[in-house]
MARVO-414909 format. One record per residue (C-alpha): residue in one letter; x, y, z. Coordinates in steps of 0.2 Angstrom, whole numbers, padded with zeros to 4 digits, always signed. Each point is the difference from the previous one (the first is absolute). Layout:
N
AXYZ ...
***
This chain:
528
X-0027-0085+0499 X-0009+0012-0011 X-0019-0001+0001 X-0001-0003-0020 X+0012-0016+0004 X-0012-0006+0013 X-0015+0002-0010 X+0009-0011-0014 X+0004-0014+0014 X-0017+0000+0004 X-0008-0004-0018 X+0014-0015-0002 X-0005-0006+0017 X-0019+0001-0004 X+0000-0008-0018 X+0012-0015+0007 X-0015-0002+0015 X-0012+0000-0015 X+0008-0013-0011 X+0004-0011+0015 X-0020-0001+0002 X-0001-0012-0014 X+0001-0016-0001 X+0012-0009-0015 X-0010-0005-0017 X-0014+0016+0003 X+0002+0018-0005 X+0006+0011+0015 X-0009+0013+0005 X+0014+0013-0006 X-0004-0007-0019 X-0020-0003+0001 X+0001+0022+0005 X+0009+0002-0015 X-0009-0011-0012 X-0005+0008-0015 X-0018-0007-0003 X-0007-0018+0000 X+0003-0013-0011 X-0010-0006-0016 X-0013-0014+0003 X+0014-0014-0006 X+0012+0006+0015 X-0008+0002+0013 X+0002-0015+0011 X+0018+0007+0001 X-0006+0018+0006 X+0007-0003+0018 X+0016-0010-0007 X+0012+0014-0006 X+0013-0010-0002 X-0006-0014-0013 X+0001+0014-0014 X+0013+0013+0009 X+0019-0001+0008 X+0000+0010+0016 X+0012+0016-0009 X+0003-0009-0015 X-0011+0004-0017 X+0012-0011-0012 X-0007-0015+0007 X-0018+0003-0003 X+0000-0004-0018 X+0008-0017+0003 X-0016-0001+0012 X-0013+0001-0014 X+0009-0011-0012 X+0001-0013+0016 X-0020+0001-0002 X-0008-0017-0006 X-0010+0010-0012 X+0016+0009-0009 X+0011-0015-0002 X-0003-0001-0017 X+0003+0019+0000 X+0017+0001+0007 X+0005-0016-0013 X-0004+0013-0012 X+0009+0012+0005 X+0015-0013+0002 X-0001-0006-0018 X-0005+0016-0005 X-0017-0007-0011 X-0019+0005+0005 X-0005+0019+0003 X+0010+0003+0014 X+0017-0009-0006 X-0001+0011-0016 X+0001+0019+0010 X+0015+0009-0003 X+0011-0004+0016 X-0013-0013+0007 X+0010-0007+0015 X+0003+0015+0007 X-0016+0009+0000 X-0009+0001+0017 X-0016-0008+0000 X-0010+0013+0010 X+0005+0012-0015 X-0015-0004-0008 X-0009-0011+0012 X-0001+0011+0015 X-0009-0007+0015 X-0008+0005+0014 X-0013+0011-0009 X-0016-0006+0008 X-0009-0019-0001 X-0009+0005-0017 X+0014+0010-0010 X+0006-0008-0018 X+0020-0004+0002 X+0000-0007-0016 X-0002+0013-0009 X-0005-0012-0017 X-0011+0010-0011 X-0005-0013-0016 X-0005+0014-0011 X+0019+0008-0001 X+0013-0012+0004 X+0012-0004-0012 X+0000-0019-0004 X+0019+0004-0009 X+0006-0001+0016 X-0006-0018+0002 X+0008-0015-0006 X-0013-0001-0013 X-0002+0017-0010 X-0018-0001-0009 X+0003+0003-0018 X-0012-0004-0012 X-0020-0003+0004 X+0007-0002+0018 X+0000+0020+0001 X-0018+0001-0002 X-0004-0016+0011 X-0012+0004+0017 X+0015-0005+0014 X-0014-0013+0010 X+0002-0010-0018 X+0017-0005+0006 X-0001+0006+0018 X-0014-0012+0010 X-0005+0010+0015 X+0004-0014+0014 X+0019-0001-0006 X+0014+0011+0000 X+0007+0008-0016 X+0015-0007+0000 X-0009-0018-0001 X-0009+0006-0017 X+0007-0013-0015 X+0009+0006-0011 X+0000-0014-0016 X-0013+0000-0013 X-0008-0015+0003 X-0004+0006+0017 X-0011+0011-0005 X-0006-0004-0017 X-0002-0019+0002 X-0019+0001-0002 X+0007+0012-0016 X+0009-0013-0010 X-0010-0009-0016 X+0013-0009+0000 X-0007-0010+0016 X+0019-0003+0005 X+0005-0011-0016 X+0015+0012-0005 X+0006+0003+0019 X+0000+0014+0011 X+0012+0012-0005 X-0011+0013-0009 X+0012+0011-0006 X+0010-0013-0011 X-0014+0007-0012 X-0011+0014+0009 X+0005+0018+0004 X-0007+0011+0016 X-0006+0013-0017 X-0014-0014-0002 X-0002-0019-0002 X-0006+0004-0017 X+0017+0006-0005 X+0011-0013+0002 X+0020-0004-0007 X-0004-0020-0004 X+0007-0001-0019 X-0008-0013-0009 X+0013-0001-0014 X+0012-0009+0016 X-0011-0015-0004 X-0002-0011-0014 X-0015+0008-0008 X+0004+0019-0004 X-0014+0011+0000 X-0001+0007-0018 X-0009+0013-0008 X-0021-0004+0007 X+0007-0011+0013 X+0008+0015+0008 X-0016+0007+0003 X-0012-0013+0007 X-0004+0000+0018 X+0008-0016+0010 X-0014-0007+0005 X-0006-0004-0018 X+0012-0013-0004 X+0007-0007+0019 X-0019-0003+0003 X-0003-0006+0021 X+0019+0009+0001 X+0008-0016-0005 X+0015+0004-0007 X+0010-0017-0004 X-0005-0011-0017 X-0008+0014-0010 X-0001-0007-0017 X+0009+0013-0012 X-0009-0005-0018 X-0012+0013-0006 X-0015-0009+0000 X+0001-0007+0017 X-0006+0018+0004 X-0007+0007-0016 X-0010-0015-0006 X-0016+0010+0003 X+0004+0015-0010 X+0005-0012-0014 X-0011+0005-0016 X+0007-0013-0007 X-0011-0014+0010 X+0017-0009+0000 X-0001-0002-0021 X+0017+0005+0001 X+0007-0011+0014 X+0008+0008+0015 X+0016+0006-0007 X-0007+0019+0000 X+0020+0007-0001 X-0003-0004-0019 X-0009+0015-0003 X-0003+0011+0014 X+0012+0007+0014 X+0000+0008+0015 X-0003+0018-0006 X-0016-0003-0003 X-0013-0015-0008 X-0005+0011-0014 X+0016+0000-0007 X+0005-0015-0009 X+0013-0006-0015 X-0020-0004-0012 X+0001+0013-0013 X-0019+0004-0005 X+0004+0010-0011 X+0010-0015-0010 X-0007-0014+0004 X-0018+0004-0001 X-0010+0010-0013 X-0006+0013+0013 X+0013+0014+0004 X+0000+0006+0019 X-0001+0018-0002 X-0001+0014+0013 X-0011-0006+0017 X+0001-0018-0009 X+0020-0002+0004 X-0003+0002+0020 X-0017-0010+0000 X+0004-0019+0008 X-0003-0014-0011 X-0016-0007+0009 X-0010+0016-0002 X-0002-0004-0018 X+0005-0019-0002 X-0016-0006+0015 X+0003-0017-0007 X+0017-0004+0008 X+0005-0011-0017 X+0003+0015-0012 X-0008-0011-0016 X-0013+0013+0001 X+0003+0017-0002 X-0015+0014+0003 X-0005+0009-0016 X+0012+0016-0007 X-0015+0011+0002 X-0001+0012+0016 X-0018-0002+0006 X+0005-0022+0001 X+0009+0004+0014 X-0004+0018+0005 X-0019-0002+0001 X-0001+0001+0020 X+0011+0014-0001 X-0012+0010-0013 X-0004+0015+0012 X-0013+0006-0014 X-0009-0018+0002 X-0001-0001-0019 X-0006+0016-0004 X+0014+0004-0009 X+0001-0015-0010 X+0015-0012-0002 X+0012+0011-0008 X+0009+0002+0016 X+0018+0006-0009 X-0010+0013-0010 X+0001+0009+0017 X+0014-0009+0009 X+0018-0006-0003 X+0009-0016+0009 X+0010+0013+0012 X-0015+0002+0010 X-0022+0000+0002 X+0001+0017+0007 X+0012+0008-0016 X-0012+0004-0014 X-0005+0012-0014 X-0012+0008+0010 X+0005+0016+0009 X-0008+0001+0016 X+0007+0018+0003 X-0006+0007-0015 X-0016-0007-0004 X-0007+0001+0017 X-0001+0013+0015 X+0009-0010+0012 X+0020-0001-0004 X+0005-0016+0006 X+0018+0002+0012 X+0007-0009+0014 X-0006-0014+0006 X-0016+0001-0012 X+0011-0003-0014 X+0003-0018+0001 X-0017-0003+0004 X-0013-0011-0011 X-0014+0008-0008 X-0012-0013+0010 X+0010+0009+0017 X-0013+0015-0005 X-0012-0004-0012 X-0010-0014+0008 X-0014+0002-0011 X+0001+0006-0020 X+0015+0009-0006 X-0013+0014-0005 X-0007+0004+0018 X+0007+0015+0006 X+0009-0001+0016 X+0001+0013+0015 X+0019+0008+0002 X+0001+0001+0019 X+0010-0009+0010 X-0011-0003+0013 X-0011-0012-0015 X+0011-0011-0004 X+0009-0002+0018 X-0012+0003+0014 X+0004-0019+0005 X+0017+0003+0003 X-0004+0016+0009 X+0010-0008+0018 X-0006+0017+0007 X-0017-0006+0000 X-0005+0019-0003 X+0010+0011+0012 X+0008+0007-0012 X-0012+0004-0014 X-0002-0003-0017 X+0014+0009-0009 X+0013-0013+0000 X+0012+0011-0010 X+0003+0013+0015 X+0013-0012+0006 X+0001-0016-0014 X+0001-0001-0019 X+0001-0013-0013 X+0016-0009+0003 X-0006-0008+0015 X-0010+0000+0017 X+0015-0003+0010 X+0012+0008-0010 X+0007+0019+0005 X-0012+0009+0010 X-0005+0020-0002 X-0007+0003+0017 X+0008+0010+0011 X+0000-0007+0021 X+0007+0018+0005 X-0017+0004-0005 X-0008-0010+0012 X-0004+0000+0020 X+0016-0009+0001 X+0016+0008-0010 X+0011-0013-0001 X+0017+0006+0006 X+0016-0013+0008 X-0001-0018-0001 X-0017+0004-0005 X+0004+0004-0017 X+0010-0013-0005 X-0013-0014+0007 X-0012-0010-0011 X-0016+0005-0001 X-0004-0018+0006 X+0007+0004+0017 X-0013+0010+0004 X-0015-0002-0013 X-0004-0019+0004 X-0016+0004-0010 X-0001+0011-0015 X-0014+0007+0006 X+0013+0016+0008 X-0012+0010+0008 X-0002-0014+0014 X+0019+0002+0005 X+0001+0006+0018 X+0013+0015+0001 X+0007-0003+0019 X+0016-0008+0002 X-0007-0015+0011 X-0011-0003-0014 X+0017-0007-0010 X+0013+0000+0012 X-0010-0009+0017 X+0012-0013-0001 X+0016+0010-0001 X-0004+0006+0018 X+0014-0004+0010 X-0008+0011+0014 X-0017-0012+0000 X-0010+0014+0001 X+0008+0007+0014 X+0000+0018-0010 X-0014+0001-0008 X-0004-0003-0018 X+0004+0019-0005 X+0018-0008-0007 X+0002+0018-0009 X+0004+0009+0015 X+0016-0009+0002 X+0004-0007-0015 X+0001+0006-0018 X-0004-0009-0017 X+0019+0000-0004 X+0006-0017+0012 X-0007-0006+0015 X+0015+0001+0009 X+0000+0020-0003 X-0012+0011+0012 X+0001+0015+0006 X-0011+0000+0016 X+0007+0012+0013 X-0008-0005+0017 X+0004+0018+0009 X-0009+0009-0013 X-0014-0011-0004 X-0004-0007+0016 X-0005+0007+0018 X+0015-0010+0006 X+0017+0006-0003 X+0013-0015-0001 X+0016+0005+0012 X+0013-0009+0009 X-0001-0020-0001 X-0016+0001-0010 X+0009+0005-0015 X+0007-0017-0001 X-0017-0010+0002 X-0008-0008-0015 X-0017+0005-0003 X-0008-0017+0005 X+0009+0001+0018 X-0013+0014+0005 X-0015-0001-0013 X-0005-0021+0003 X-0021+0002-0005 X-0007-0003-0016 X-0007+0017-0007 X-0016+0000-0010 X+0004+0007-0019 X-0004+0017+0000 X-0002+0004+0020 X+0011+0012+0007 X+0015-0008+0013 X-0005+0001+0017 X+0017-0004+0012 X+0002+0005+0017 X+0013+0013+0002 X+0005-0003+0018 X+0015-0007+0006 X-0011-0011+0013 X-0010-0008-0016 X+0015-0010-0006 X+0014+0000+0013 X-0013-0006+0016 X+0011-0017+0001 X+0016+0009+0003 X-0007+0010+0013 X+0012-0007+0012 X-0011+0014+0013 X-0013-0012-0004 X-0013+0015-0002 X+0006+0009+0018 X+0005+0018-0010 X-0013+0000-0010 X-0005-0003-0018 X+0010+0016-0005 X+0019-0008-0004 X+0006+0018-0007 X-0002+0009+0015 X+0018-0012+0004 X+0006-0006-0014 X+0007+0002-0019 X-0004-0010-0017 X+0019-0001+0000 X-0001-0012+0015 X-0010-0007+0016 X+0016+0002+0007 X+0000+0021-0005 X-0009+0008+0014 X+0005+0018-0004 X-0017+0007-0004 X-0002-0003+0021 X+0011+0014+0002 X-0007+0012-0010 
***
């Protein structure tokens, strides 16, 4: 017999004495040698018991194993009726399970592999649409359950949501959208009291008072009683004259049944703002100033004569020309305005020009920003278009920045006070819990938070190769950083991988001297 023969007899012989060593139900000593690493915290009670997970020489049996588990029962019913995450993969039943939970990676390692911030809720039975997009998960998620047993109606979530108080059922999206509960699809016009004209436009609430919704009278004046000018001199039958457009306009012709002709403002004024005695027997005098006198913004130094100056159409048209005869042309929003709006005293006193004069009240800037309102406002209106510049600033406003409201960011209109940082803002958008720092810039750019351009080899003393190109960012970096501190992470293998020391600290602390970042199980940097 060749010696090559021999030596092959000789390994069979010694690895059947090795597996005859172990007794049934524990791991031989032929597969502890060849173990790849320990198992995570959940599995380890079944270290030593191979065989619960693994066939001897048979891998297609090991998935059927892990579905077996009491804890993924309802996981392999997925998979079977093909609902839940895991029953709606592309070719479910036949992907191994170990293909994305991998074991034996050491008691703390993350087989899940679940990061909240990017996983893709379409590929759940319940696709978020709506303002479920932009809900925080732990709203639906509670922390002690798992997220298959989140709820998935309305009610379950919203109960303490419905103003109803549960008198029109549970089933929410009979009316309400996931857009909003403001915007709903209930139509009115399906009942027996169409919503015409002004009804279309009132809020719910104002006539299904204590959201009862059954017996609501219908007749005008079991709502409108109070707005009645009338004082009920009329009765209650209000349809006569008026209609739902609007209360001012009604079948009475003024102009032909009384002997005063409702011209210009006079045809939109209500009834009552003339007729204060509800019975119409008395009408006001014909002359202006009768019923005008409180609106006299000269306080009589003008006289009586009010239409020698005005017309019907309005207080603010008159003969005089404010552009001409004075210094100070009258345009945008100053146009409208009443005399008394300025002169508070006599018409004769002269007034300073200045913005600041007039408006230092409104200045919401308390200061900051001088006393030249016209660099960035003018006449139309305070909060109308803007001329300032933000590229001018300490922040140029570039990405999602430019298209935000300056309410996002200036919660005070005093701007000077805004912090600049991106924790100042975004605090709450850290997904990393100030794992990384505040200095969000580094990474990330103003454009989408899901876009950053952070390259750890270049920027970093730690150049990411072999398996620590797959890890996420919180698998190594699991501290709280103070805003503006530099990062301070260990950069030895020892640091972060002492609990898969299976040496247990006997070589060392240096693990490169052996081994790869491709794999514990790479020890090729031992020959070199």
């Amino acid at each position: 017999m060749k010696l090559s023969d021999r030596l092959l007899t000789l390994k069979s012989f010694a690895l059947l004495v090795l597996l005859s060593f172990s007794a049934p139900g524990e791991a031989n000593v032929f597969e502890t040698i060849f173990m790849p690493g320990k198992l995570i915290n959940g599995h380890e009670q079944f270290e030593l018991e191979c065989d619960n997970c693994h066939e001897s020489f048979d891998q297609s049996k090991q998935r059927n194993r892990c579905l077996a588990c009491h804890d993924h029962e309802n996981i392999a019913k997925d998979i079977d009726e093909g609902t839940g995450f895991h029953g709606l993969m592309e070719n479910s039943k036949n992907i191994e399970c170990k293909t994305c939970h991998s074991d034996h990676m050491g008691r703390d390692a993350d087989i899940v592999q679940l990061t909240h911030s990017t996983f893709n809720h379409d590929l759940t039975d319940y696709p978020l649409e709506g303002k479920h997009q932009t809900a925080a998960c732990a709203n639906c998620h509670e922390p002690s359950q798992n997220f298959r047993e989140a709820p998935n109606q309305c009610i379950d979530c919203h109960k303490d949501d419905d103003k109803h108080e549960g008198e029109l059922g549970e089933q929410c999206d009979d009316c309400h959208k996931e857009t909003g509960w403001q915007e709903t699809k209930f139509d009115h016009d399906d009942t027996d009291f169409p919503l015409l004209d002004k009804h279309a436009e009132v809020n719910c609430s104002s006539c299904h008072a204590d959201e009862q919704y059954e017996d609501i009278p219908t007749e005008c004046a079991s709502c409108h009683l109070l707005n009645d000018a009338h004082g009920g001199h009329f009765g209650n039958e209000c349809e006569k004259c008026h209609s739902e457009k609007d209360w001012d306009e009604s079948k009475f012709d003024h102009n032909k049944d009384t002997e005063f002709d409702l011209k210009g403002s006079h045809k939109k004024t209500s009834c009552n703002s003339c007729h204060v005695d509800p019975l119409f027997d008395e009408s006001p005098g014909e002359s202006c100033i009768d019923c005008h006198r409180s609106d006299d913004s000269h306080q009589g130094k003008n006289g009586n004569e009010c239409n020698e100056c005005h017309t019907e159409n309005r207080w603010q048209k008159s003969s005089f020309d404010h552009d001409k005869d004075t210094d100070f042309k009258l345009k945008g929003s100053h146009e409208p305005l009443e005399c008394h709006s300025c002169h508070k005293g006599s018409l004769e006193d002269e007034l300073p020009s200045d913005c600041i004069s007039c408006h230092k009240g409104d200045d919401v800037h308390k200061g900051q920003q001088g006393d030249s309102c016209n660099r960035c406002h003018d006449e139309k209106s305070f909060s109308g278009v803007i001329r300032f510049d933000h590229d001018l600033t300490h922040f140029p406003l570039i990405g999602q920045h430019a298209v935000t409201s300056c309410e996002e960011c200036h919660l005070e209109q005093t701007f000077k006070d805004t912090a600049l940082a991106c924790t100042s803002c975004h605090k709450d958008d850290d997904v990393h819990k100030e794992t990384l720092g505040g200095r969000c810039e580094q990474c990330h750019t103003p454009n989408d938070w899901g876009i950053w351009q952070f390259d750890h080899d270049t920027q970093t003393d730690f150049k990411l190769t072999g398996k620590h190109q797959e890890q996420t960012c919180e698998a190594c970096h699991l501290k709280p950083v103070n805003d503006q501190d530099d990062i301070d992470q260990a950069s030895d293998c020892f640091s972060c991988h002492r609990s898969d020391d299976i040496h247990f600290g006997g070589f060392g602390r240096f693990c490169e001297r052996c081994h790869t970042t491709e794999s514990f199980d790479d020890t090729s940097n031992l020959s070199q």
